[in-house]
N, CA, C and O of each residue as an XYZ file, in Angstrom:
788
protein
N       0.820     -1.203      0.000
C       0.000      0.000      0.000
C       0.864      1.267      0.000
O       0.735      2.263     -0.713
N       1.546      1.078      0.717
C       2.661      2.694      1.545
C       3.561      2.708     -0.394
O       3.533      3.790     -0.979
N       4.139      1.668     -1.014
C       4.885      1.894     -2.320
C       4.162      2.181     -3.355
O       4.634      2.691     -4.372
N       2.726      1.829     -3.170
C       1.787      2.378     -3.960
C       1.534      4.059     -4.458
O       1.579      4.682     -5.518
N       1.251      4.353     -3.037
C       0.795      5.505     -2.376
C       2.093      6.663     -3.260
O       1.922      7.630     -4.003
N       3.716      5.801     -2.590
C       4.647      6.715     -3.155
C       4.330      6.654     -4.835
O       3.673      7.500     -5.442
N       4.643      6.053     -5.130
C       4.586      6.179     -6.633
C       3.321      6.603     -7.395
O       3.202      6.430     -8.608
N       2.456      7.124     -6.677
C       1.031      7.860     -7.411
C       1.435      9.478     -6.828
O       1.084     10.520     -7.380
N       2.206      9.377     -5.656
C       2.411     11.093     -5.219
C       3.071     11.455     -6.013
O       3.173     12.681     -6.048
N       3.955     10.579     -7.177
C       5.430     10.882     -7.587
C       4.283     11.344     -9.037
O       4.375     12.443     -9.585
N       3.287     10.306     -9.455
C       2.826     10.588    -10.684
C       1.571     11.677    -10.840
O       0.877     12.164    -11.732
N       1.704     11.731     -9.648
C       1.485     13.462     -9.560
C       1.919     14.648     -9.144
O       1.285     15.622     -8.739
N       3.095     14.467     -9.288
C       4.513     15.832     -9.045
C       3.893     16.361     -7.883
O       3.324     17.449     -7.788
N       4.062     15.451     -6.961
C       3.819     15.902     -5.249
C       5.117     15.863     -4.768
O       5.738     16.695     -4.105
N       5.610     14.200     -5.422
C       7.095     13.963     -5.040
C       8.090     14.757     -6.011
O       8.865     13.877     -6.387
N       8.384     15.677     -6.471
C       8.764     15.710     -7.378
C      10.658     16.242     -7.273
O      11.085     16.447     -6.137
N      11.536     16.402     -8.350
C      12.757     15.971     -8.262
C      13.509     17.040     -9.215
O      13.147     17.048    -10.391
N      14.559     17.975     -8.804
C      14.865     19.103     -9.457
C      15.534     20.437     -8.226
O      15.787     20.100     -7.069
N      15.667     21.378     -8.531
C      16.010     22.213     -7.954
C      15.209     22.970     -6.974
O      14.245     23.627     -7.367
N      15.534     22.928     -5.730
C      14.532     23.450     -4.862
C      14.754     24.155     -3.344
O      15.671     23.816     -2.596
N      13.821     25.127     -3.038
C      14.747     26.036     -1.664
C      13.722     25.288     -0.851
O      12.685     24.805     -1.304
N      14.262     25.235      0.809
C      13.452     24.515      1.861
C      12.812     26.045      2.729
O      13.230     27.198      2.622
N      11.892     25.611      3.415
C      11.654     27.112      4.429
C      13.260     27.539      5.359
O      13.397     28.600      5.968
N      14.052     26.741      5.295
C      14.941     26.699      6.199
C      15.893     27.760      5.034
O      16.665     28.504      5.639
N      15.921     27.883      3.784
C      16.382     28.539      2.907
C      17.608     27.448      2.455
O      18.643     27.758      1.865
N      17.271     26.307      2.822
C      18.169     25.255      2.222
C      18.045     24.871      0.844
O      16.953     24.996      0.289
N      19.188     24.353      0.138
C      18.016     23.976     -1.001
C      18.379     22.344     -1.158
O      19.224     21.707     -0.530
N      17.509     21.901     -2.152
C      17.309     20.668     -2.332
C      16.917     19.779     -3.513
O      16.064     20.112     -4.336
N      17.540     18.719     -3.541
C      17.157     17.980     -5.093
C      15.577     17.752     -5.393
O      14.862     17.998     -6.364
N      15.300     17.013     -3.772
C      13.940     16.682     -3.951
C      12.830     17.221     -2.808
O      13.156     17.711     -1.727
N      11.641     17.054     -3.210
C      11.014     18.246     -2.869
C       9.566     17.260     -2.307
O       9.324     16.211     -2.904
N       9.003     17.543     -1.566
C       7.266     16.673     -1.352
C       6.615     17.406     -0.822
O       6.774     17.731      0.354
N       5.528     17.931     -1.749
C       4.473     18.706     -2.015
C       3.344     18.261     -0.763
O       2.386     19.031     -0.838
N       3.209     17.500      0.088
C       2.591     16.962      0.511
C       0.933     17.702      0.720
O       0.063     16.883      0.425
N       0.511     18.734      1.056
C      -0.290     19.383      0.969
C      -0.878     19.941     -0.145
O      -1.727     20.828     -0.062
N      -0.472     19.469     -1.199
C      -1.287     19.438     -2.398
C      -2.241     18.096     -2.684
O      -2.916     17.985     -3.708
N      -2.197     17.174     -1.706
C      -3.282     15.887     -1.837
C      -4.372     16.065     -1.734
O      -5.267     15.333     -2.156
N      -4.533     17.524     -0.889
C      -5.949     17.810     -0.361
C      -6.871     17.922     -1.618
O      -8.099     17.976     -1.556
N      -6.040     17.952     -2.909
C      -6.496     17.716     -4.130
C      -7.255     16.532     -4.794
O      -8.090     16.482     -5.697
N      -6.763     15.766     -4.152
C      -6.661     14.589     -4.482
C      -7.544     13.587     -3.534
O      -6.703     12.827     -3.052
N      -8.751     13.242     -3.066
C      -9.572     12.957     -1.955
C      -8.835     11.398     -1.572
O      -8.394     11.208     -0.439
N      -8.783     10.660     -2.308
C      -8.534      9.327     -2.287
C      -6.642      8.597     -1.371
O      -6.349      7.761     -0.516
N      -5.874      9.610     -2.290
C      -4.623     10.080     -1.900
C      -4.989     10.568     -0.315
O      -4.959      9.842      0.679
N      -5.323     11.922     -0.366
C      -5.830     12.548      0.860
C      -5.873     11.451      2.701
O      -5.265     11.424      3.771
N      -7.031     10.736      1.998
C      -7.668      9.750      2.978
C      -6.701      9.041      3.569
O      -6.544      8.891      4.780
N      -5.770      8.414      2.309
C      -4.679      7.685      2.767
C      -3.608      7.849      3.315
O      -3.125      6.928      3.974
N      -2.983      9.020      3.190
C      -2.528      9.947      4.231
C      -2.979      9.843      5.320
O      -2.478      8.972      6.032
N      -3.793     10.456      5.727
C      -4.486     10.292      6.829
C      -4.767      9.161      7.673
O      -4.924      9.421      8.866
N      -4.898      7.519      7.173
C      -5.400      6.633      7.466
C      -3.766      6.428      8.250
O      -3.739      6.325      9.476
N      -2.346      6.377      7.384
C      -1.492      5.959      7.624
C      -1.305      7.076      8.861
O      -1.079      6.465      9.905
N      -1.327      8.260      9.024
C      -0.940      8.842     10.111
C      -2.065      8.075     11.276
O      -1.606      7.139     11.931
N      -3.284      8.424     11.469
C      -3.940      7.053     12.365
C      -3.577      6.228     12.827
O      -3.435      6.034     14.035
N      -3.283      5.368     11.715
C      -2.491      4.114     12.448
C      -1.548      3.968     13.285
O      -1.452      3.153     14.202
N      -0.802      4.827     12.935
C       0.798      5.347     14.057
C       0.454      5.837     14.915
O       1.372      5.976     15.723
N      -0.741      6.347     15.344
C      -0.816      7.089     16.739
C      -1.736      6.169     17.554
O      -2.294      6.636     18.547
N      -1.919      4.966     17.218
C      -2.813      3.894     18.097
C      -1.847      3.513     18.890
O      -2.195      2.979     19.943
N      -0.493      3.665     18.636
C       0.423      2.916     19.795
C       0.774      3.980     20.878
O       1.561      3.664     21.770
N       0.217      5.251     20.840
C       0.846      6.196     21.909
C      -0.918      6.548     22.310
O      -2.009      6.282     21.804
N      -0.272      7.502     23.850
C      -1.484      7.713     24.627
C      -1.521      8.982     24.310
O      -0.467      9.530     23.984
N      -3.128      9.945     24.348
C      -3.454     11.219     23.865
C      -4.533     11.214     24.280
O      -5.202     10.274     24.709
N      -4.923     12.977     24.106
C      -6.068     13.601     24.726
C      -6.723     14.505     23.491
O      -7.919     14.767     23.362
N      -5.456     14.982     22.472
C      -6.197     15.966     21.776
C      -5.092     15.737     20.860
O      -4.047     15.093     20.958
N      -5.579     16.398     20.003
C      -4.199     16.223     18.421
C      -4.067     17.722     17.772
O      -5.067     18.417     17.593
N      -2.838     18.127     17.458
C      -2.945     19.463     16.866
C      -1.738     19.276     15.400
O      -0.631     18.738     15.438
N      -2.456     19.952     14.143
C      -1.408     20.084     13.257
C      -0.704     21.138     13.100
O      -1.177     22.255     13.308
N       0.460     20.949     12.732
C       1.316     22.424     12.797
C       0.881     23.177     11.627
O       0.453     22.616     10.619
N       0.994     24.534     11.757
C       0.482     25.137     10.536
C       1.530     25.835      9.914
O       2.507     26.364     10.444
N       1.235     25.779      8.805
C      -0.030     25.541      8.252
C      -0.425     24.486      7.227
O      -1.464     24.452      6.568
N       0.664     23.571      7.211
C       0.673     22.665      6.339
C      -0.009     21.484      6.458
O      -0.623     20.898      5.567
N       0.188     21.026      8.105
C      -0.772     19.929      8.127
C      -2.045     20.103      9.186
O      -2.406     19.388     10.122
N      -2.455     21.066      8.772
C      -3.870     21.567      9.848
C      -4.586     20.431      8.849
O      -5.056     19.515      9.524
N      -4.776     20.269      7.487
C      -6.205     19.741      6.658
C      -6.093     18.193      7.850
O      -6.979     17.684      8.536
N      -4.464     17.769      7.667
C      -4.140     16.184      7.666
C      -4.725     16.109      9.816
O      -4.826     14.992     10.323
N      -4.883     16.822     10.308
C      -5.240     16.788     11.658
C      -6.370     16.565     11.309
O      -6.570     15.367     11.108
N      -7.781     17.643     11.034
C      -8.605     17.935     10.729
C      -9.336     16.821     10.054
O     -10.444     16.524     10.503
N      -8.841     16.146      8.999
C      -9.552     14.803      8.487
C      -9.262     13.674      9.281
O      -9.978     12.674      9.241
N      -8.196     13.766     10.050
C      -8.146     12.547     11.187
C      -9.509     12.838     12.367
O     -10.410     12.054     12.665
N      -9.282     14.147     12.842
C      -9.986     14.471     14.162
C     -11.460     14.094     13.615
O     -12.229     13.402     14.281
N     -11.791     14.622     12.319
C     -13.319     14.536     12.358
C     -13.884     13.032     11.841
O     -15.068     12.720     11.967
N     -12.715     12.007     11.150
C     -12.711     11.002     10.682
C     -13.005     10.170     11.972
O     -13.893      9.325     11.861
N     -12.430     10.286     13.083
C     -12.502      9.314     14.115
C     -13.184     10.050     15.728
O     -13.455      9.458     16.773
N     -13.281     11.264     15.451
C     -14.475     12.452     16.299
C     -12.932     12.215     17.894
O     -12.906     11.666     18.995
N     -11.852     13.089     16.960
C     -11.163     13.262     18.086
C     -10.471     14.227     18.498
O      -9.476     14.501     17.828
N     -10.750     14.993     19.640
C     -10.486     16.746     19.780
C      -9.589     17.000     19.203
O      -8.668     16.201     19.034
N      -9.605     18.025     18.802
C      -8.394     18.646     17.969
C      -8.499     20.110     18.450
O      -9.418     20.675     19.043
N      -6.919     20.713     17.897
C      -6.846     22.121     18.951
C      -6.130     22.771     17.951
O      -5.163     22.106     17.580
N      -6.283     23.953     17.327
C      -5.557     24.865     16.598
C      -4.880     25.531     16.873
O      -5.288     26.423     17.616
N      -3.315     25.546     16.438
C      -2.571     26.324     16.869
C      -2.193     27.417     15.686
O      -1.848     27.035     14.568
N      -2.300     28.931     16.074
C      -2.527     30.019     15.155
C      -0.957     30.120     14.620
O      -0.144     29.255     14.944
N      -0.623     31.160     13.839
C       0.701     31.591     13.453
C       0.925     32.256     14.459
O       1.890     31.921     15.146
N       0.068     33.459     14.884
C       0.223     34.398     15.665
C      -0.692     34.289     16.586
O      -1.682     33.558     16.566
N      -0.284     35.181     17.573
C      -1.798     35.521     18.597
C      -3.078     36.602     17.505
O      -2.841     37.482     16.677
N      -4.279     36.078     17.948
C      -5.106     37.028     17.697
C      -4.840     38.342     18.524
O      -4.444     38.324     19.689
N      -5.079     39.391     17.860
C      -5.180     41.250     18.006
C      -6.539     41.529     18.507
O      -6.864     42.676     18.816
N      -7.533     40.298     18.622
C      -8.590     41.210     18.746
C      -9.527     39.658     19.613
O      -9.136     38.492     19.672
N     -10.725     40.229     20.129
C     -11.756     39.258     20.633
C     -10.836     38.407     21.897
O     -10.507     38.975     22.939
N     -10.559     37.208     21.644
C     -10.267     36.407     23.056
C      -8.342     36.799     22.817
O      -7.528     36.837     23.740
N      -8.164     36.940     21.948
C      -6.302     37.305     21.282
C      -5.700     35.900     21.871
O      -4.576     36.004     22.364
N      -6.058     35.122     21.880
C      -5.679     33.643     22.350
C      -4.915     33.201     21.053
O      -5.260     33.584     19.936
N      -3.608     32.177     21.336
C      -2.626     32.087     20.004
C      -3.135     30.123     19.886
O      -2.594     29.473     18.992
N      -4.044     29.481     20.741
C      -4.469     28.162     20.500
C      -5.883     28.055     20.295
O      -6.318     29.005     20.945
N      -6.520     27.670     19.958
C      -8.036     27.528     19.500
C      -8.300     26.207     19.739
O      -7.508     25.362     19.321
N      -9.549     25.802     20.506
C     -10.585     25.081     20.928
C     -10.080     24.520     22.445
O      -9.068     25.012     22.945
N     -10.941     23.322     23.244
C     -11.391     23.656     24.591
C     -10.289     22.583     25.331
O     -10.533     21.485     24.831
N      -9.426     22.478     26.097
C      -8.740     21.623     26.204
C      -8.438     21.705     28.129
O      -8.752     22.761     28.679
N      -7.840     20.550     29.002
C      -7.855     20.856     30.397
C      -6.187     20.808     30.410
O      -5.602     19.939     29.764
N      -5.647     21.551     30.994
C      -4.514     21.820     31.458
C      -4.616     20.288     32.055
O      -5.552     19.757     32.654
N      -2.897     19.586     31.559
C      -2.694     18.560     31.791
C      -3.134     17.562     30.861
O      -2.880     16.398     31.172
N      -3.646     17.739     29.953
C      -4.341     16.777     29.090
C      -2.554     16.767     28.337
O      -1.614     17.516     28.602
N      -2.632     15.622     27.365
C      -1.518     15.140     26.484
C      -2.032     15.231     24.883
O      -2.862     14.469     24.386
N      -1.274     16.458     24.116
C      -1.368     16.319     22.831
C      -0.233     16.184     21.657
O       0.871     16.687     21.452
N      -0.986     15.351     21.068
C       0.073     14.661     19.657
C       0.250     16.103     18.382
O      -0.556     17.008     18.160
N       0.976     15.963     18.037
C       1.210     17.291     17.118
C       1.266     15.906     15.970
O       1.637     14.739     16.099
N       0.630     16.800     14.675
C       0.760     16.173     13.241
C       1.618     16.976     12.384
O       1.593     18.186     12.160
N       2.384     16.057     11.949
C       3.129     17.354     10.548
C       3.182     16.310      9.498
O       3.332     15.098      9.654
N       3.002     17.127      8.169
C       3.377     15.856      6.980
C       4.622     16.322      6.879
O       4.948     15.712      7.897
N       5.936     17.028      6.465
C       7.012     16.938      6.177
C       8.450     17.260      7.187
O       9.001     18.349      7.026
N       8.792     16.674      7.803
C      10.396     16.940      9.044
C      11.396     17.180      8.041
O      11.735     16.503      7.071
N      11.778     18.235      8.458
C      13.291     18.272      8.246
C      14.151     18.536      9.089
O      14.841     17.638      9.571
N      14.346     20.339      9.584
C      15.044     20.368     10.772
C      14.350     20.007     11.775
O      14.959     19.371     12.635
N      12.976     20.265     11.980
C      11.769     20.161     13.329
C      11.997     21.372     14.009
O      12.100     21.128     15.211
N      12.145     22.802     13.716
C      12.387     23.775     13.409
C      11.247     24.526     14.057
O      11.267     25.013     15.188
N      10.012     24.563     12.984
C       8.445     24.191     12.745
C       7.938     23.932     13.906
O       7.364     24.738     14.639
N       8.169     22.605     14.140
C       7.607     22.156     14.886
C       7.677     22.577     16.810
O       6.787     22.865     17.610
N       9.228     22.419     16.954
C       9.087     23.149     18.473
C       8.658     24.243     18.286
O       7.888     24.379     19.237
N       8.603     25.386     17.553
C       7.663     26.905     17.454
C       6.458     26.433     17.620
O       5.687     27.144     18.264
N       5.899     24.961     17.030
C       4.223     24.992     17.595
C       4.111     24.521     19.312
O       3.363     24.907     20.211
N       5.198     23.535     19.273
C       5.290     22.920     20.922
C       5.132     24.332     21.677
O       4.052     24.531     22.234
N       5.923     25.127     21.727
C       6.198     25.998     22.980
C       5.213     26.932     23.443
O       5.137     27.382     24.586
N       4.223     27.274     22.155
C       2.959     27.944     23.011
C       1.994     26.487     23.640
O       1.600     26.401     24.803
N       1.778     25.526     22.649
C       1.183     24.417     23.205
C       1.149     24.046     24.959
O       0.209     23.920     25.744
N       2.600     23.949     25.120
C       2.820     23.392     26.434
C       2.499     24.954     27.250
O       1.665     24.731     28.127
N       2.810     26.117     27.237
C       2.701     27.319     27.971
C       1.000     26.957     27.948
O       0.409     27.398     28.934
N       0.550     26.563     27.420
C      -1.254     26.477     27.993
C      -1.275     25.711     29.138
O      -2.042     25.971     30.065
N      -0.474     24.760     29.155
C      -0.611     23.495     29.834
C      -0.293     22.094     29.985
O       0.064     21.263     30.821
N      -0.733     22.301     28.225
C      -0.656     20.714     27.841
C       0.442     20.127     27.787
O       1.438     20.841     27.672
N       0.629     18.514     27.857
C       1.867     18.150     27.335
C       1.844     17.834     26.191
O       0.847     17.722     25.478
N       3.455     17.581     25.785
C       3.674     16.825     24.291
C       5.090     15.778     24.318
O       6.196     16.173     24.686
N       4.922     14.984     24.052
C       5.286     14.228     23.756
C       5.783     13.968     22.861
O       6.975     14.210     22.674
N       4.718     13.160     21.682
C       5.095     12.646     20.204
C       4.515     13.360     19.283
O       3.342     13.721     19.385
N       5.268     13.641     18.283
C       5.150     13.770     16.689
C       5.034     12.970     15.734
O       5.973     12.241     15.416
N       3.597     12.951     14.955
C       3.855     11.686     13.695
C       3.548     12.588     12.883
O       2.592     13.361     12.938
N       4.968     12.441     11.533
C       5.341     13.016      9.921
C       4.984     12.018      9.444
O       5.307     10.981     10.024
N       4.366     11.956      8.492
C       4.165     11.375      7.138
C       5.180     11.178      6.650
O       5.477      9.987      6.565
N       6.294     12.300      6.045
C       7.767     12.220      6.060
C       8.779     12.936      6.642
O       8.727     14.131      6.932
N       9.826     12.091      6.833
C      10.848     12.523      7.645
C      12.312     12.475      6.596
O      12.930     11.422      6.440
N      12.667     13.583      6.032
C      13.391     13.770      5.103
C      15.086     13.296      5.630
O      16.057     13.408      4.882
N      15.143     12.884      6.729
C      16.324     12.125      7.259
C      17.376     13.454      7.490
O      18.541     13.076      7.610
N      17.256     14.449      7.547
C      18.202     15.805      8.113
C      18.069     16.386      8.798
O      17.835     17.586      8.651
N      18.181     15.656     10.110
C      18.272     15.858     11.573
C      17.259     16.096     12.200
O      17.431     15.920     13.406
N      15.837     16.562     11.814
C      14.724     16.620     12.612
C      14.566     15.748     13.529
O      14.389     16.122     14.688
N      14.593     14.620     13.250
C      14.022     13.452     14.702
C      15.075     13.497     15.689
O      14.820     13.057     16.810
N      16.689     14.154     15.336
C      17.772     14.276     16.390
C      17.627     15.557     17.379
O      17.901     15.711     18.569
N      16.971     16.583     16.185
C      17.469     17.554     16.929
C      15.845     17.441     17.525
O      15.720     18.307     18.391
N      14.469     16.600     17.333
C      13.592     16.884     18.506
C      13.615     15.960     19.791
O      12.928     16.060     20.808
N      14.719     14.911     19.427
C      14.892     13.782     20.540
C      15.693     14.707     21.290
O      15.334     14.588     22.461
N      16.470     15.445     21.213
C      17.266     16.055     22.052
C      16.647     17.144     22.940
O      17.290     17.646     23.862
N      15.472     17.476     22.666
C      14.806     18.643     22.683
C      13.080     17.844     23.657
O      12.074     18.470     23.991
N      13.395     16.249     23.851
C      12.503     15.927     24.578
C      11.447     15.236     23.518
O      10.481     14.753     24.109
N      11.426     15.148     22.711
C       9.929     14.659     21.506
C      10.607     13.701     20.382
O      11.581     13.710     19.629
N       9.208     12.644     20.812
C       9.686     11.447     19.957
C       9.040     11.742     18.783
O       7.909     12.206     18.929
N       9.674     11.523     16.999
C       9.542     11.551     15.940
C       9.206      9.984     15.673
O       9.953      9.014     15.803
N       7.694     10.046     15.214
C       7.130      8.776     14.664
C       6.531      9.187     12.934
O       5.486      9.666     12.494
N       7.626      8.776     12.413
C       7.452      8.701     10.644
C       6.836      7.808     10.058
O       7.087      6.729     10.594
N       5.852      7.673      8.859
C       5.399      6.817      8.152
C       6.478      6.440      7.371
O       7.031      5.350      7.513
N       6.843      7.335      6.491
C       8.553      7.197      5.689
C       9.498      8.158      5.311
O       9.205      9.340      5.133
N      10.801      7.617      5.162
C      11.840      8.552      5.142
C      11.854      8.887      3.945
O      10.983      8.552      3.143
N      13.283      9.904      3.559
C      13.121     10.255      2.144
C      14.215      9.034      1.537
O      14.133      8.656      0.369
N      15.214      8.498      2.478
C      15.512      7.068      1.944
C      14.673      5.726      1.185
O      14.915      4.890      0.314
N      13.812      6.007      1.882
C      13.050      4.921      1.211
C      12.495      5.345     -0.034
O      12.666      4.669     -1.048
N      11.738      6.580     -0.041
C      11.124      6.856     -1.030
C      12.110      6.973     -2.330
O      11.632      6.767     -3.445
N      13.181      7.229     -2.210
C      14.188      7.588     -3.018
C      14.458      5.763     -3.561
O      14.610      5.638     -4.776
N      14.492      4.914     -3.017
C      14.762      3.688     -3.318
C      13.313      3.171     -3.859
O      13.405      3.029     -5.079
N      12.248      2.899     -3.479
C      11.155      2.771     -3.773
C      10.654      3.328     -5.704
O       9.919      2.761     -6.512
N      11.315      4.399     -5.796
C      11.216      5.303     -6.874
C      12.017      4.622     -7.905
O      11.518      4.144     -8.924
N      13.241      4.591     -7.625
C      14.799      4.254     -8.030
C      14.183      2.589     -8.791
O      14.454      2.274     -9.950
N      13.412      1.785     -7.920
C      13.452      0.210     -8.034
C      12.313      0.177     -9.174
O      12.185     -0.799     -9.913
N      11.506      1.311     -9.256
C      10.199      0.995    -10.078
C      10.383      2.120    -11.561
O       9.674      2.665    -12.407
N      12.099      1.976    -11.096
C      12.220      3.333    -12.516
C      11.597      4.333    -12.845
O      11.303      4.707    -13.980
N      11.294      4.973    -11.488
C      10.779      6.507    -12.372
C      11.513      7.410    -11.856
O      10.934      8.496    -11.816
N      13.012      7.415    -11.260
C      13.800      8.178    -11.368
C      15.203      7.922    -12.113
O      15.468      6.759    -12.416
N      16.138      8.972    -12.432
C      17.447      8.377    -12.573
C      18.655      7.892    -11.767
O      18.852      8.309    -10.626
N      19.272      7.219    -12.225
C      20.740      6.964    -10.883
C      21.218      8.246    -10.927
O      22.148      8.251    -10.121
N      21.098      9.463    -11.466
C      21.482     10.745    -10.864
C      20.869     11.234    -10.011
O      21.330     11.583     -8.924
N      19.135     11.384    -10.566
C      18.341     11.723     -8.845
C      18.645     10.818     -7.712
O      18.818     11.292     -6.589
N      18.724      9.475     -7.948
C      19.068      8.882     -6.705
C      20.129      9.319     -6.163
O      20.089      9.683     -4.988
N      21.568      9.392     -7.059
C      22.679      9.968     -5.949
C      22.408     11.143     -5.570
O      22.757     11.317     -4.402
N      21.876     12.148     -6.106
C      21.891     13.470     -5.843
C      20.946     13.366     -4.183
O      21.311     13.963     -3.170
N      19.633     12.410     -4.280
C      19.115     12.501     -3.114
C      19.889     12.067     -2.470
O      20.486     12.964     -1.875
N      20.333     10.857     -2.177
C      21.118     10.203     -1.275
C      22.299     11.138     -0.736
O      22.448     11.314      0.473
N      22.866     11.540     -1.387
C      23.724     12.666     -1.152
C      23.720     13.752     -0.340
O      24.602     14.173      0.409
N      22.073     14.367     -0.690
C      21.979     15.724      0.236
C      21.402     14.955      1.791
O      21.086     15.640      2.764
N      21.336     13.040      1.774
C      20.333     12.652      3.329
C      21.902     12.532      3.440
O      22.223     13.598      3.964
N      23.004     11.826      3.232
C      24.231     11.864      3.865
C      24.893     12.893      4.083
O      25.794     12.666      4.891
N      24.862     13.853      3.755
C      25.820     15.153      4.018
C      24.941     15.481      5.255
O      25.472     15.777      6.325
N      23.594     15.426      5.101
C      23.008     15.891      6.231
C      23.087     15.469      7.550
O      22.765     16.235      8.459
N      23.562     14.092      7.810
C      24.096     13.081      8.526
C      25.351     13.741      8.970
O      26.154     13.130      9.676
């Protein structure tokens, strides 16, 4: 299912392979669109189903996606399986309650953060740190992907376990085995996950 999945993101230039800057202002061979599935309902679901599954082995109270990329992939889990979910803003609101988290949660409760793409995890502690200033704890993170350049090190170090569906190793091999890339994209990927190492 999961090699399936890759190779329909790829044949729809989600995965796609070429020259590219990261938010980090890094740049990069290869690139995953991941938030363009919301296009795609079927794709979409499955996303979603696979992040699900990974969070049956940890304990939780509420789930939040980082924004703004994987608010949809929270959002179709939370309402798929009717399970609180909590919004975390860019900013504080300027006006009305000026609260920087959205919806109803008890100090002390435990919430899972969703992201579809890790790289540094950068992102992600900026969503942790107002999170926990409410109250809550956190724990674990499940990515969809984990591009293998240091995110899961630098959030293990930082206290938070990184639970990935798949790396960009695999996908890069997965791709590579079913020929729809070249042995240049492959070294070139492989290249920028080892240097990153």
């Amino acid at each position: 299912m999961l090699e399936k999945l890759i190779l329909n993101l790829f044949s729809l230039n989600i995965i796609k392979f070429g020259n590219f800057t990261l938010k980090s202002g890094e740049q990069t061979y290869i690139y995953a669109d991941i938030r363009s599935s919301i296009s795609h309902p079927k794709i979409f679901k499955e996303i979603c189903d696979l992040i699900y599954s990974k969070m049956q082995t940890i304990n939780y109270d509420v789930i939040c996606g980082v924004p703004y990329s994987a608010l949809t992939f929270a959002s179709g889990i939370a309402y798929t399986h009717s399970i609180p979910m909590l919004l975390k803003r860019k900013e504080t609101k300027q006006y009305g309650t000026k609260k920087i988290l959205e919806g109803d949660f008890i100090p002390g409760q435990t919430c899972i953060l969703i992201e579809d793409v890790v790289t540094s995890g950068t992102s992600i502690i900026e969503t942790i740190e107002p999170i926990k200033a409410n109250g809550l704890i956190v724990k674990d993170v499940i990515t969809f992907i984990d591009r293998n350049q240091g995110g899961k090190e630098i959030l293990a170090r930082n206290g938070y376990t990184l639970h990935s569906i798949i790396d960009l190793h695999t996908i890069t091999n997965i791709l590579s085995n079913a020929n729809k890339i070249s042995l240049e994209d492959k070294s070139k990927t492989l290249n920028l996950i080892n240097y990153a190492q």
